[in-house]
mmCIF file as gemmi writes it, N, C-alpha and C atoms, coordinates in Angstrom:
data_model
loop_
_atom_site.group_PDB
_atom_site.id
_atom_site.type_symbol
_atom_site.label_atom_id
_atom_site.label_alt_id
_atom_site.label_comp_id
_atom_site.label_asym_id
_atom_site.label_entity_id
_atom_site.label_seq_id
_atom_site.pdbx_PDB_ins_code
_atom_site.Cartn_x
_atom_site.Cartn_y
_atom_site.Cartn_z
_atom_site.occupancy
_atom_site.B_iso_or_equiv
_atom_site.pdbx_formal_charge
_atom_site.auth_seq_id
_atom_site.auth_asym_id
_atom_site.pdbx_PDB_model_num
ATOM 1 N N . UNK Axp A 1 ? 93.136 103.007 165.823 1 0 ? 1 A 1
ATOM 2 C CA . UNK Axp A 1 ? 93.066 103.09 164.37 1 0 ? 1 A 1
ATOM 3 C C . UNK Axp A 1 ? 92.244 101.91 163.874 1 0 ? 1 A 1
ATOM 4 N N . UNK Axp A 2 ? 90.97 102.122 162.934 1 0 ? 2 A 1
ATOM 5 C CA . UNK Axp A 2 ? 90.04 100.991 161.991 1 0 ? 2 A 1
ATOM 6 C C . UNK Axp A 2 ? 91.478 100.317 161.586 1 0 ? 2 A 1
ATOM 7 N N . UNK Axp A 3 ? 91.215 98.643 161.438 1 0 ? 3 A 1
ATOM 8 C CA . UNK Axp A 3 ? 92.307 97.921 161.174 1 0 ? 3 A 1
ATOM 9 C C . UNK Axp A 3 ? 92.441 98.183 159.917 1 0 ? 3 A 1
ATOM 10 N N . UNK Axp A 4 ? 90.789 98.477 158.723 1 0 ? 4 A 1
ATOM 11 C CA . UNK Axp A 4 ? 90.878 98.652 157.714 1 0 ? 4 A 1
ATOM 12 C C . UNK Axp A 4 ? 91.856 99.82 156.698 1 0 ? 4 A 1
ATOM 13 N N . UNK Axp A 5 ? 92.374 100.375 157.232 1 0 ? 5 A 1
ATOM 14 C CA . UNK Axp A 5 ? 92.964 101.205 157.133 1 0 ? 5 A 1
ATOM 15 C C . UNK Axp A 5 ? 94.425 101.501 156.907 1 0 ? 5 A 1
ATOM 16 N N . UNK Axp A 6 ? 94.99 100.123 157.448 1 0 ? 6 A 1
ATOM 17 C CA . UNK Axp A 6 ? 96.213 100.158 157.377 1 0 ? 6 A 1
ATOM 18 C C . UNK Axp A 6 ? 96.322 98.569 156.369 1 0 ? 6 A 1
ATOM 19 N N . UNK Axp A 7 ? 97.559 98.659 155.129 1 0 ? 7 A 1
ATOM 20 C CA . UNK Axp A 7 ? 98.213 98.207 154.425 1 0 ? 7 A 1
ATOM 21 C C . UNK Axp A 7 ? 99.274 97.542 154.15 1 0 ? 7 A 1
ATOM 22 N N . UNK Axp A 8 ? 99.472 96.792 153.646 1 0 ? 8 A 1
ATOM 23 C CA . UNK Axp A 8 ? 101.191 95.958 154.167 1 0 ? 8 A 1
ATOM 24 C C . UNK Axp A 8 ? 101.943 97.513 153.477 1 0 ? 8 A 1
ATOM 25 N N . UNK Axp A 9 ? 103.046 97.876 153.814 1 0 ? 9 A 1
ATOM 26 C CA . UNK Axp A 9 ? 104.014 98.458 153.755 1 0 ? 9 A 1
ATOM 27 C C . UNK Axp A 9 ? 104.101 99.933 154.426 1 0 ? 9 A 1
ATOM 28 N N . UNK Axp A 10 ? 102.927 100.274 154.751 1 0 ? 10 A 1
ATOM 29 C CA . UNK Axp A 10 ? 102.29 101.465 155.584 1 0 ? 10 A 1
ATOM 30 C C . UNK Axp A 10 ? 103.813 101.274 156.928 1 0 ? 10 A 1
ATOM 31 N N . UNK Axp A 11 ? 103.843 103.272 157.031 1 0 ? 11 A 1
ATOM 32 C CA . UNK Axp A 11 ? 105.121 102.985 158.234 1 0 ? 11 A 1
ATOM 33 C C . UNK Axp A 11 ? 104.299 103.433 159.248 1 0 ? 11 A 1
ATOM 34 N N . UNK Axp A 12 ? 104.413 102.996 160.211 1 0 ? 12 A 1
ATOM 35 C CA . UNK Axp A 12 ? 104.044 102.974 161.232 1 0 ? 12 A 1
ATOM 36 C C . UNK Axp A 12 ? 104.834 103.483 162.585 1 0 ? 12 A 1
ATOM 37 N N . UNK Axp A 13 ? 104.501 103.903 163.56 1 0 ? 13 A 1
ATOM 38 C CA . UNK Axp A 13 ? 104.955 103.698 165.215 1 0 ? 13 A 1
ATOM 39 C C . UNK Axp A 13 ? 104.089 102.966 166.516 1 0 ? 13 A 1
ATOM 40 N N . UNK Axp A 14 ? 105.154 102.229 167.432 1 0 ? 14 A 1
ATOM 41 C CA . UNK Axp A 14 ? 104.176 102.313 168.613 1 0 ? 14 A 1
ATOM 42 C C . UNK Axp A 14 ? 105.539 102.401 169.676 1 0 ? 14 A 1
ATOM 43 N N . UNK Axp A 15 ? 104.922 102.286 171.046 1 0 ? 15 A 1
ATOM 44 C CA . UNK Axp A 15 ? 105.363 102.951 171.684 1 0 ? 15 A 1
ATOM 45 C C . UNK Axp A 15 ? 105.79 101.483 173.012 1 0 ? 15 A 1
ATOM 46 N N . UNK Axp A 16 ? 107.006 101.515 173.591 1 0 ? 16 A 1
ATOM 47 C CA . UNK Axp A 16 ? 107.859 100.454 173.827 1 0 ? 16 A 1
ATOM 48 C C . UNK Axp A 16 ? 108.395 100.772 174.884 1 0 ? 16 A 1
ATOM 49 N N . UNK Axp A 17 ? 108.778 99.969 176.12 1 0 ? 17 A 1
ATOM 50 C CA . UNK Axp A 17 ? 109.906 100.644 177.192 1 0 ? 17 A 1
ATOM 51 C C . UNK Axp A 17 ? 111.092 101.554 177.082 1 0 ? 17 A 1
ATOM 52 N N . UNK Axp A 18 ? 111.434 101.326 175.811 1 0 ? 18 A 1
ATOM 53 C CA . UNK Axp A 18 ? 112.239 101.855 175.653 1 0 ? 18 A 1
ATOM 54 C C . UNK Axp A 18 ? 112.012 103.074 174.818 1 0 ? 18 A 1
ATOM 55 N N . UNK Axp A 19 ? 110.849 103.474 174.259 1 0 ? 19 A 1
ATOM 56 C CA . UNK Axp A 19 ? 110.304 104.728 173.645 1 0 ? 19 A 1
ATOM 57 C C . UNK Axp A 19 ? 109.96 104.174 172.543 1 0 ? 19 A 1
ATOM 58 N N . UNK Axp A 20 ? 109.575 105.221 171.555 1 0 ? 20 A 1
ATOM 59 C CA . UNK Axp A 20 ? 108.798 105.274 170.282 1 0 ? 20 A 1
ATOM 60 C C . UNK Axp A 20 ? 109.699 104.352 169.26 1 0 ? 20 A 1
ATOM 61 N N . UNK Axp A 21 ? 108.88 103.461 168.887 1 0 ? 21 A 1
ATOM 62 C CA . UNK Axp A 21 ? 109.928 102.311 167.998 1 0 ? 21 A 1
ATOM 63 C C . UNK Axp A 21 ? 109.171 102.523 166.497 1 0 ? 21 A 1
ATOM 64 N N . UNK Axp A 22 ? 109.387 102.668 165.284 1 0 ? 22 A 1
ATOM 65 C CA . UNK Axp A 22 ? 109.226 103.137 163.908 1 0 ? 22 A 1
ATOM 66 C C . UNK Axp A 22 ? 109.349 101.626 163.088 1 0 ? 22 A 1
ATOM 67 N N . UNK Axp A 23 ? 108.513 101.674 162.391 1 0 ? 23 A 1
ATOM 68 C CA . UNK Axp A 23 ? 108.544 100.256 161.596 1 0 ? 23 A 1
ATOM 69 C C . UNK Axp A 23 ? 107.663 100.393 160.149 1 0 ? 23 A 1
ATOM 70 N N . UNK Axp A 24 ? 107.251 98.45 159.627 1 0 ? 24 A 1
ATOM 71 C CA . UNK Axp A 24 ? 106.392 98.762 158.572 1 0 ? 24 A 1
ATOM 72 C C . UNK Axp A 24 ? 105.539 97.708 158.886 1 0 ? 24 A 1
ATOM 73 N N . UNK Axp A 25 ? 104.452 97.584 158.296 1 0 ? 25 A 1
ATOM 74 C CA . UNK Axp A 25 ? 103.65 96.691 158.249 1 0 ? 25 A 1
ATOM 75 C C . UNK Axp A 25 ? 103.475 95.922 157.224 1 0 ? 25 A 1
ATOM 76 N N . UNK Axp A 26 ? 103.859 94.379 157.769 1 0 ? 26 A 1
ATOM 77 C CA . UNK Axp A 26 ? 103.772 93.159 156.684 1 0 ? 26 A 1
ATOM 78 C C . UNK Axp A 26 ? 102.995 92.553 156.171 1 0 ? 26 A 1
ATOM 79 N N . UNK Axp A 27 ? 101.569 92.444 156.88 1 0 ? 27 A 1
ATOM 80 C CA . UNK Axp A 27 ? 100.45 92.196 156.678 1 0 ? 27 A 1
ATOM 81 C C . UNK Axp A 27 ? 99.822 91.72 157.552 1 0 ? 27 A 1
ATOM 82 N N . UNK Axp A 28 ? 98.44 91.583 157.878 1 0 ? 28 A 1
ATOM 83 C CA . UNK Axp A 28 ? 97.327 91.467 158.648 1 0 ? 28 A 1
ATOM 84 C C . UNK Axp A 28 ? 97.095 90.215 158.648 1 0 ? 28 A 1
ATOM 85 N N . UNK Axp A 29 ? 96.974 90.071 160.178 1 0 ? 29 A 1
ATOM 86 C CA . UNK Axp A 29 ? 96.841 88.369 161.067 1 0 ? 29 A 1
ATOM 87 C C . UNK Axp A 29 ? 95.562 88.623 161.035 1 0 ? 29 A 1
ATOM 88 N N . UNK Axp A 30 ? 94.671 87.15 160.387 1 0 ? 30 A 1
ATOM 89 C CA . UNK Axp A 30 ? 93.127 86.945 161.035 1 0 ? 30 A 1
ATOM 90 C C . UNK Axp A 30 ? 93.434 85.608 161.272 1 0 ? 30 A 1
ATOM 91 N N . UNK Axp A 31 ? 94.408 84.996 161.945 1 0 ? 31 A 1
ATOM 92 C CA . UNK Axp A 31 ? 94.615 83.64 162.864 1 0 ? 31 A 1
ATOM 93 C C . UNK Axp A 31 ? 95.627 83.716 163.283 1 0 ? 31 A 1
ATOM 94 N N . UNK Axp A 32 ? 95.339 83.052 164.418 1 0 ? 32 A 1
ATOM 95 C CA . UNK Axp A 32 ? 96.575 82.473 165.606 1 0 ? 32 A 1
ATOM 96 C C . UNK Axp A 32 ? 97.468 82.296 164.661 1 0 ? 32 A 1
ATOM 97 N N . UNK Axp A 33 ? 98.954 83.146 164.765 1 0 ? 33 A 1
ATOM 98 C CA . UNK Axp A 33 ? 100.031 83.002 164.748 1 0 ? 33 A 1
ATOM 99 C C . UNK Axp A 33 ? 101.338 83.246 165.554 1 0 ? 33 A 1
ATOM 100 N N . UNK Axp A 34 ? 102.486 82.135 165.225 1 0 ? 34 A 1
ATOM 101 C CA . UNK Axp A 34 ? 103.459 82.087 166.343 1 0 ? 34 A 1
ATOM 102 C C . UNK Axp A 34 ? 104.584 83.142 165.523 1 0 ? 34 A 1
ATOM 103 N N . UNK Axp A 35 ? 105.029 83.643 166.333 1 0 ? 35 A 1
ATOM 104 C CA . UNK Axp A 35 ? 106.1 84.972 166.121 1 0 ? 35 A 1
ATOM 105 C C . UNK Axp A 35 ? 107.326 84.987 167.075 1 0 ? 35 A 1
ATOM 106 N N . UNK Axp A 36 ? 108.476 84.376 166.517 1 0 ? 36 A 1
ATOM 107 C CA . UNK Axp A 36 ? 109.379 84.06 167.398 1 0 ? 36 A 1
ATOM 108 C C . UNK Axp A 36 ? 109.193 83.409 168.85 1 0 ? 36 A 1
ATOM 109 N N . UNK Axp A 37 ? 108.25 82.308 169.226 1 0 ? 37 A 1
ATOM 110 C CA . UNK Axp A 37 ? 107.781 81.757 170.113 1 0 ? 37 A 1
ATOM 111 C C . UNK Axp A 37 ? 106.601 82.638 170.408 1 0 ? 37 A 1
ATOM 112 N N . UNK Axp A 38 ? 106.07 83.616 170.079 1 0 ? 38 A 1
ATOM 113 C CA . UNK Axp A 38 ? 104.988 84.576 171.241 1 0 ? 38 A 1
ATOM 114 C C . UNK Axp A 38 ? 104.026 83.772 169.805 1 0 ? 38 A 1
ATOM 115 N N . UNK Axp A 39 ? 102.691 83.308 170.523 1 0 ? 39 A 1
ATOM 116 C CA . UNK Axp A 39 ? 101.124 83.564 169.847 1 0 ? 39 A 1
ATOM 117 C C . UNK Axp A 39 ? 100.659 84.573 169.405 1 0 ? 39 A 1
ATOM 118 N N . UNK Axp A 40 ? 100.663 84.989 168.448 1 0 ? 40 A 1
ATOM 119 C CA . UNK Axp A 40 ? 99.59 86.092 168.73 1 0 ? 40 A 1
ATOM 120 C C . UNK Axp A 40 ? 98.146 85.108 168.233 1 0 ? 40 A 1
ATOM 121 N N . UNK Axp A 41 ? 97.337 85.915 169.339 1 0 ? 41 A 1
ATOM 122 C CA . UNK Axp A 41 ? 95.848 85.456 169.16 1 0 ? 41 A 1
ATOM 123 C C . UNK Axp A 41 ? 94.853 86.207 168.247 1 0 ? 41 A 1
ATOM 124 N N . UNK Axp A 42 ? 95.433 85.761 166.637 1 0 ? 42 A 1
ATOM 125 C CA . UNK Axp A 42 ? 94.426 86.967 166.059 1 0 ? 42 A 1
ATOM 126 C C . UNK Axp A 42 ? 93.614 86.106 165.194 1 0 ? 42 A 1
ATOM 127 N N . UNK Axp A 43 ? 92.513 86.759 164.733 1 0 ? 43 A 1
ATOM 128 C CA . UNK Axp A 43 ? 91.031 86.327 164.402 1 0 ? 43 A 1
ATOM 129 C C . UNK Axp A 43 ? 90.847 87.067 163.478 1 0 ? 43 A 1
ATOM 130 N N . UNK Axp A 44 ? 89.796 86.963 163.022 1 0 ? 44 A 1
ATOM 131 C CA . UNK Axp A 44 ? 88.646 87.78 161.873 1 0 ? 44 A 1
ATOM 132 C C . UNK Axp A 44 ? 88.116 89.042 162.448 1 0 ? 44 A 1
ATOM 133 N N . UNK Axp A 45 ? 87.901 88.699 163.866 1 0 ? 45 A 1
ATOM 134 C CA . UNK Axp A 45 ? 87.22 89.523 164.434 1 0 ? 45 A 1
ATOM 135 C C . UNK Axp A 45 ? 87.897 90.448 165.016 1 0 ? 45 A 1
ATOM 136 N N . UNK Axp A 46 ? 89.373 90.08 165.454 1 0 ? 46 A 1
ATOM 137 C CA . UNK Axp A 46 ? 90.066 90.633 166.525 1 0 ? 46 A 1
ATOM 138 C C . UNK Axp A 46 ? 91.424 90.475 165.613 1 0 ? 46 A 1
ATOM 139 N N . UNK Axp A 47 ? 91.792 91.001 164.606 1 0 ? 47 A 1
ATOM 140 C CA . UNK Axp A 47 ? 93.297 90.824 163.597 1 0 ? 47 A 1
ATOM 141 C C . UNK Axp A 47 ? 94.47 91.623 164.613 1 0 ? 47 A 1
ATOM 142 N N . UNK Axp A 48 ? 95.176 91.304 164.254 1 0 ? 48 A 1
ATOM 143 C CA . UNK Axp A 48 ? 96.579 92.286 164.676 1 0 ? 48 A 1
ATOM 144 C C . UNK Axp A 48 ? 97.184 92.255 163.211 1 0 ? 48 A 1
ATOM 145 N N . UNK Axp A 49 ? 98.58 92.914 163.431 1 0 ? 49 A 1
ATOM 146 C CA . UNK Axp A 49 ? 99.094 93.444 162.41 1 0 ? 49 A 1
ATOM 147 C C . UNK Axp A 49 ? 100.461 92.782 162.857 1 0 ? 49 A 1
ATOM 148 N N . UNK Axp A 50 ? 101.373 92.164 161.393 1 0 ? 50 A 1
ATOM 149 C CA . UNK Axp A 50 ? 102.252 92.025 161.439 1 0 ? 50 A 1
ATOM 150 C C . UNK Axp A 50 ? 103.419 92.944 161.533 1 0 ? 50 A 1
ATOM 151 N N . UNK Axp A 51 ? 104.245 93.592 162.283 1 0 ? 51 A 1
ATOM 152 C CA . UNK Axp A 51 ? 105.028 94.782 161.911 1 0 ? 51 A 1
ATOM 153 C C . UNK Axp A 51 ? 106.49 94.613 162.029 1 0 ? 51 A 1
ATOM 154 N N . UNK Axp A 52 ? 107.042 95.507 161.275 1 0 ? 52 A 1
ATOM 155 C CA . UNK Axp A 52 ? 108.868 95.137 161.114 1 0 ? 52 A 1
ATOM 156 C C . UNK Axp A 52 ? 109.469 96.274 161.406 1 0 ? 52 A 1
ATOM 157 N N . UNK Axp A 53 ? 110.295 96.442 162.796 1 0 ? 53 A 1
ATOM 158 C CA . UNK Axp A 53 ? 110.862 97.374 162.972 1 0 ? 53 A 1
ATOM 159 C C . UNK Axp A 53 ? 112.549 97.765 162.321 1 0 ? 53 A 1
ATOM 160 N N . UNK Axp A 54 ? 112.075 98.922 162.234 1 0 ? 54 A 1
ATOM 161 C CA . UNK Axp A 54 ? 113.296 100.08 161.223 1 0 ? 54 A 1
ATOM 162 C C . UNK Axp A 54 ? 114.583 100.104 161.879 1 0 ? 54 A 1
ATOM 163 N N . UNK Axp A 55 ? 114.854 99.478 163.51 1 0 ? 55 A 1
ATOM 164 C CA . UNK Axp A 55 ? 115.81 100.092 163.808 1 0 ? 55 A 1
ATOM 165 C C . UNK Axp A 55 ? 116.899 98.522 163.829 1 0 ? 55 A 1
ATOM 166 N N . UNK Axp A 56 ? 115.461 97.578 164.342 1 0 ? 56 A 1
ATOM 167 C CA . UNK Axp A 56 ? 116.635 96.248 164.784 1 0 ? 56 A 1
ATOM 168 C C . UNK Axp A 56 ? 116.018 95.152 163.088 1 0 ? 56 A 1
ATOM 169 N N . UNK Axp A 57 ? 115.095 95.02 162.401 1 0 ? 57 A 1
ATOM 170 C CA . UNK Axp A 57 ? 114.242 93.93 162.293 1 0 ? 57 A 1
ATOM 171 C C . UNK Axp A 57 ? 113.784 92.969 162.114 1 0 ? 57 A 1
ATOM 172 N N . UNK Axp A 58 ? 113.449 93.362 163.624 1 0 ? 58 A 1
ATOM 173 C CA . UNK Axp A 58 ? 112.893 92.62 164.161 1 0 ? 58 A 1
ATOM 174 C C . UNK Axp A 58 ? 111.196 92.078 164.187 1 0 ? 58 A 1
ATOM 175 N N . UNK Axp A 59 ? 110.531 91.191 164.146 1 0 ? 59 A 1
ATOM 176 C CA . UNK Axp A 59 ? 108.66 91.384 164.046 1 0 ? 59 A 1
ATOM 177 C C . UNK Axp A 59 ? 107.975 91.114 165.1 1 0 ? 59 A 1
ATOM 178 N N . UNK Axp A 60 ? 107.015 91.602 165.001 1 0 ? 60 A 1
ATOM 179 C CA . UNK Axp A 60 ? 106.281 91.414 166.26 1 0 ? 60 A 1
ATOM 180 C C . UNK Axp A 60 ? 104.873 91.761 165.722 1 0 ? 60 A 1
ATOM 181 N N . UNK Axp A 61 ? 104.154 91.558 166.505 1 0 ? 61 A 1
ATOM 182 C CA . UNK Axp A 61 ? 102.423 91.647 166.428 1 0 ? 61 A 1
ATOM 183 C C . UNK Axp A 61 ? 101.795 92.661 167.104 1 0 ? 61 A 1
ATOM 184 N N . UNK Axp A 62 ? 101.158 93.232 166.222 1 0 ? 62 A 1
ATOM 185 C CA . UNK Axp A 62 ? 100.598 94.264 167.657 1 0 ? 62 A 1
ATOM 186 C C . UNK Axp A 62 ? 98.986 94.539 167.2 1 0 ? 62 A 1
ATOM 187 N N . UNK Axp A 63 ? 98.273 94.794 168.15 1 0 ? 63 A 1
ATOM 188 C CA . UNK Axp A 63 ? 96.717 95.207 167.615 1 0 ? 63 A 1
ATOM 189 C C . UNK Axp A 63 ? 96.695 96.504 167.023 1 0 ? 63 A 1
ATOM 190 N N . UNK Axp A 64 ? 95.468 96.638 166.27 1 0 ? 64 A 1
ATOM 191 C CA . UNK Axp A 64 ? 95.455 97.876 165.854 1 0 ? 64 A 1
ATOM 192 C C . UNK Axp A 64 ? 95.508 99.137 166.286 1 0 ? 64 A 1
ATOM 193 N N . UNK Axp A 65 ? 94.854 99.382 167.654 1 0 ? 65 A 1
ATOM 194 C CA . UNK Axp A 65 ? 94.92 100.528 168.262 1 0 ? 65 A 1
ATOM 195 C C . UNK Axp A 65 ? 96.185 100.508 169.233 1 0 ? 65 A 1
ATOM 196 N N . UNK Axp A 66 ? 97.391 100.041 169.023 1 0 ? 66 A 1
ATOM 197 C CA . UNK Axp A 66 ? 98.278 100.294 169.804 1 0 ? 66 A 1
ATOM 198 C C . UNK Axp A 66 ? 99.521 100.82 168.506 1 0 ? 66 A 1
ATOM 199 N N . UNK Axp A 67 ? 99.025 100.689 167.336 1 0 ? 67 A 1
ATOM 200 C CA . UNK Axp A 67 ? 99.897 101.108 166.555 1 0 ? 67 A 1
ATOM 201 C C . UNK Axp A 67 ? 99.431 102.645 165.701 1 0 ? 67 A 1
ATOM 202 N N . UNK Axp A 68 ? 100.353 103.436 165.389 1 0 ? 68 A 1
ATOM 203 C CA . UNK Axp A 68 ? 99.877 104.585 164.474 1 0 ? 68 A 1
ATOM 204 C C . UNK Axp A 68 ? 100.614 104.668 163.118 1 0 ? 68 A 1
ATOM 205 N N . UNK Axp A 69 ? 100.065 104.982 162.12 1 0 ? 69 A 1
ATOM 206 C CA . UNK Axp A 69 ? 100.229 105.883 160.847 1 0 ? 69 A 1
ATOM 207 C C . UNK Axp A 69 ? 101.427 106.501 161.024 1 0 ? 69 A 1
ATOM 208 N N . UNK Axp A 70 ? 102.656 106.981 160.32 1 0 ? 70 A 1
ATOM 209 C CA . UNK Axp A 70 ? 103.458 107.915 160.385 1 0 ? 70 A 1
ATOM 210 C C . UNK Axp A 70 ? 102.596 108.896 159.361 1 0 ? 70 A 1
């Protein structure tokens, strides 16, 4: 998915050991940020997405093409 595309509050899925996990999106990393100890390594060039899952939430980072649109 174009990163442009997605919005803070947009719901989202991606997909987890444990199966399909459902969330929202908080807003878009264009710098290194720390997320419960993990880095994420995001840039201008290379953003990830902040996301908040529906079931525990919990946040985490994920790039754009590993996440989808509901």
């Amino acid at each position: 998915m174009a990163d442009g595309t997605l919005q803070p509050g947009d719901e989202v899925s991606w997909n987890t050991p444990q199966g399909e996990t459902k969330g929202r999106v908080k807003k878009k990393l264009t710098s290194p940020t720390k997320i419960k100890g993990h880095r994420a390594a995001a840039t201008t060039d290379d953003p990830q997405f902040l996301v908040e899952s529906d079931a525990s939430g919990n946040e985490a980072a994920h790039k754009p093409e590993s996440i989808r649109r509901r």
